[in-house]
N, C-alpha and C positions, 0 to 999 in steps of 0.2 A: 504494500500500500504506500502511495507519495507519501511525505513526510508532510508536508502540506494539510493531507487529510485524517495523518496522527493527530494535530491541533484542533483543524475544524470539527471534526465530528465532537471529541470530549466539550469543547465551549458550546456546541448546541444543546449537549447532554446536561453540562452542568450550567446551566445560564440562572438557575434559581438560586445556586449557588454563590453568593456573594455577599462582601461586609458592606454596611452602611454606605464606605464611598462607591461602590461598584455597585449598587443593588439592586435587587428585581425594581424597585420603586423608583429609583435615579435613573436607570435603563429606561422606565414605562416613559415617564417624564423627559427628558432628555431627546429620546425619537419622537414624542409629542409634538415638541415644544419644534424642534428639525422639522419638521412637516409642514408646522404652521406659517415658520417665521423663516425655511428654506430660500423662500424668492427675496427676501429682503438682505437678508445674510450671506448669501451665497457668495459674494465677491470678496467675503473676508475670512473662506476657508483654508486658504496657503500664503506663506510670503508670498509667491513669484502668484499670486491673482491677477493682476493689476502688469506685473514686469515679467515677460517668458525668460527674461532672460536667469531670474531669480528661483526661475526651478529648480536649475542644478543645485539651491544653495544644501545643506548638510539637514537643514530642519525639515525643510520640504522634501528630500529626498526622504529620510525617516518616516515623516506621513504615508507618501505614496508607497513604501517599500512594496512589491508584489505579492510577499508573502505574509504580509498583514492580516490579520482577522478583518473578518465583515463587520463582526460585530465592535471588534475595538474603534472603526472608522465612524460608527452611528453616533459616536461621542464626540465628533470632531467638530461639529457645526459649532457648538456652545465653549467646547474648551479652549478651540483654535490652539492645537500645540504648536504647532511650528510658530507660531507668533510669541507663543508664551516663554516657548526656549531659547530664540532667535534674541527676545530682550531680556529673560536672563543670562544669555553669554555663555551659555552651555559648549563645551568643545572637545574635539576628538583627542583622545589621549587621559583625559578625568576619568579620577576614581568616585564614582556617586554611589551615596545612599539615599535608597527611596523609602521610606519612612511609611510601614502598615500600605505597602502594595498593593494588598487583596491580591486580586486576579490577574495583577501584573499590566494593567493597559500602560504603566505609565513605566515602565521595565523595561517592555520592551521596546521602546520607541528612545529613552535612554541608552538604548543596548547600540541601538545603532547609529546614532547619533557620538556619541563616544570610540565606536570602532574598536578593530582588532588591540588597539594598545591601549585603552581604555576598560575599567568595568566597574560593573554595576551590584550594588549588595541589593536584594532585593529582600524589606522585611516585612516579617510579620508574626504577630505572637499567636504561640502555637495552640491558642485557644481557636485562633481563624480557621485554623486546620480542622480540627475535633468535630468545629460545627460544620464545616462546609467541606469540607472534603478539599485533597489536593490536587485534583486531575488537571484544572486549569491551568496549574502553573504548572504537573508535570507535561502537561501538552506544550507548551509554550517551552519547555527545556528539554524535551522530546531527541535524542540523536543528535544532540551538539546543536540545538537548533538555535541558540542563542549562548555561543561559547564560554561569551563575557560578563555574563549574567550568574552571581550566587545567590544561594537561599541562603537568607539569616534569620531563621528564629526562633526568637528572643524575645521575656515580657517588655512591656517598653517602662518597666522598671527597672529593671536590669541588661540595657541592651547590649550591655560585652564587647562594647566597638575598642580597635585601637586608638592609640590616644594620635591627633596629629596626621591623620592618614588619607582623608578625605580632601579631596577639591573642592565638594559639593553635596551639599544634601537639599531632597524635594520631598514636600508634602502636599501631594495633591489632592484634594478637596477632603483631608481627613484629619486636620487640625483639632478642628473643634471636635472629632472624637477621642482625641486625648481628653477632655473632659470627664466623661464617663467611663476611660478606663483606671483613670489615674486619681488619687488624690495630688499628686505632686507633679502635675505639667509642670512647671521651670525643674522642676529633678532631672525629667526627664527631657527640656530642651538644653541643659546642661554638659549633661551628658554627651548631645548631639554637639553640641560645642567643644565639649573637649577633644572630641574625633575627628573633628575637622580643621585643618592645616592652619595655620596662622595667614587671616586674609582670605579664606576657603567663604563660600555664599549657600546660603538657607533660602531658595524658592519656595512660600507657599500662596496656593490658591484654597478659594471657601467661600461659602455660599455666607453671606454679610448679615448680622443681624440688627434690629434698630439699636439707634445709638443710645449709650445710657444703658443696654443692656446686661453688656461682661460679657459673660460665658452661660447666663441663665439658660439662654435658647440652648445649649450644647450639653446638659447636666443629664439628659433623659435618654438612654438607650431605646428602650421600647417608647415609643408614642411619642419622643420628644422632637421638637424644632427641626434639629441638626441644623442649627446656623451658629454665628458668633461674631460678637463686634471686634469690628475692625480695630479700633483704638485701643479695647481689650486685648487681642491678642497681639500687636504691638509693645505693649504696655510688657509683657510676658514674655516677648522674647531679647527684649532690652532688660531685664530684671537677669533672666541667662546669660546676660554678656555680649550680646548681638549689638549693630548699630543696623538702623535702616536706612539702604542707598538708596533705593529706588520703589516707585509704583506703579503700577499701568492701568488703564483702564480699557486694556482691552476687552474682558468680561463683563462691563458695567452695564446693567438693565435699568433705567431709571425708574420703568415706572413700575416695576417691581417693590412693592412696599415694603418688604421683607418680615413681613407678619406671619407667612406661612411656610411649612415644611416643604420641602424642595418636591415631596413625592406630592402635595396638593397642587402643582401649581396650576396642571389642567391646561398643558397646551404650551405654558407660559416658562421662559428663561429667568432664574434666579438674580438677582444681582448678588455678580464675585467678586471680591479682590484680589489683587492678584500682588505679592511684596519680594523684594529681595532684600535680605539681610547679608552682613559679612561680621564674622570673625574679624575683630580689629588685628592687625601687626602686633608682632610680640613689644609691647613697652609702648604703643600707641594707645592715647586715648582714643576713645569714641570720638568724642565730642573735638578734639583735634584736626581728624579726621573729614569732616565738611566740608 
């Protein structure tokens, strides 16, 4: 059987299979939302939209890879990776951590984006396993099928990283579910800090909750929000040591109230943010730094 169709069939098998950032409900919502708002959107699903000549670039090529899941690309309208990666400076040759993967969308498009000298720790705490099973991601590491790509996991109380090791670490849309798995998120953005290189960058994206919130919308596993303020998690990753370079608003939905859980939203794109953070220089202040 292609190797091709080791990946595709297990991801159609286990599609019910998935944590909070990956899930059947983010899935439903997400191709909803893609359908809806497809004609309106659709010229800002790759760098090179607008430039042919920006196809070749490294993020666009990772998008279109051939041997891509179907199902990973239904995700691409709203998250726009290649734009996402393109402005965090993401480059071939990095060592990244991807921070509670689930099902790996976000792996393995890192995977190829980083290239043969490049790799990717791909985590997830091994309670994600228990409930949902591994297929997905062993499909997705199927026959070398993504060389550069490891499994790391680890509570994300204990995540066992080296100290200094990292280029980069990504959290994508699973922030705020350090909320509920953790009492000590800055323990463990910490952590994430100390593993990453002096000068190394923290990407995260998340679906934004109203301001003045915190982490309220993000405390409930079953039946809660899964959002969380913007200012709050900022707030949190500068208490770890982080400084924040940059923002984008590529993800921003305005008229999104952000009142409701991403799986209500009936059609309708979440407003995200989307940050980069960097590990200051050994002996640099943050605040220096600007």
């Amino acid at each position: 059987m292609p190797r091709y169709l080791l990946l595709v069939i297990p991801l159609l098998l286990m599609a019910a299979c998935r944590q909070e950032a990956e899930s059947p409900a983010e899935e439903a919502a997400d191709t909803a939302a893609q359908a809806s708002q497809a004609a309106t959107e659709a010229q800002d699903t790759s760098v090179g939209a607008t430039d042919p000549d920006a196809n070749a670039d490294i993020y666009t090529a990772a998008v279109n890879h051939p041997d891509r899941p179907a199902e990973d690309r239904e995700r691409d309208l709203q998250r726009k990776p290649a734009q996402v990666m393109a402005f965090a400076g993401l480059q071939p040759g990095m060592m990244v951590l991807d921070v509670f993967t689930g099902g790996g969308w976000y792996a393995e498009l890192l995977s190829r984006v980083v290239g043969e000298a490049g790799t990717v720790w791909a985590h997830n705490p091994p309670w994600y396993y228990e409930r949902y099973g591994d297929a997905i991601m062993t499909a997705r590491l199927v026959d070398e099928r993504l060389p550069n790509v490891v499994r790391h996991d680890r509570p994300v109380d204990a995540l066992d990283l080296p100290a200094d090791t990292f280029d980069f670490a990504v959290a994508g849309m699973v922030f705020h579910d350090l909320h509920w798995m953790t009492e000590d998120v800055v323990g463990v953005l910490r952590q994430i800090h100390a593993a990453l290189k002096p000068g190394g960058h923290f990407l995260i994206t998340d679906h934004a909750a109203p301001e003045g919130t915190g982490a309220a919308f993000a405390l409930e596993r079953e039946g809660g929000m899964h959002r969380i303020e913007e200012a709050f998690a900022i707030a949190e990753m500068e208490e770890a040591g982080f400084e924040l370079v940059d923002r984008s608003d590529l993800l921003r939905v305005p008229e999104d109230d952000r009142s409701q859980p991403f799986f209500q939203m009936q059609g309708a794109f979440t407003d995200r943010f989307v940050l980069l953070f960097r590990k200051p220089e050994a002996g640099v202040a943050a605040e220096d730094t600007n």
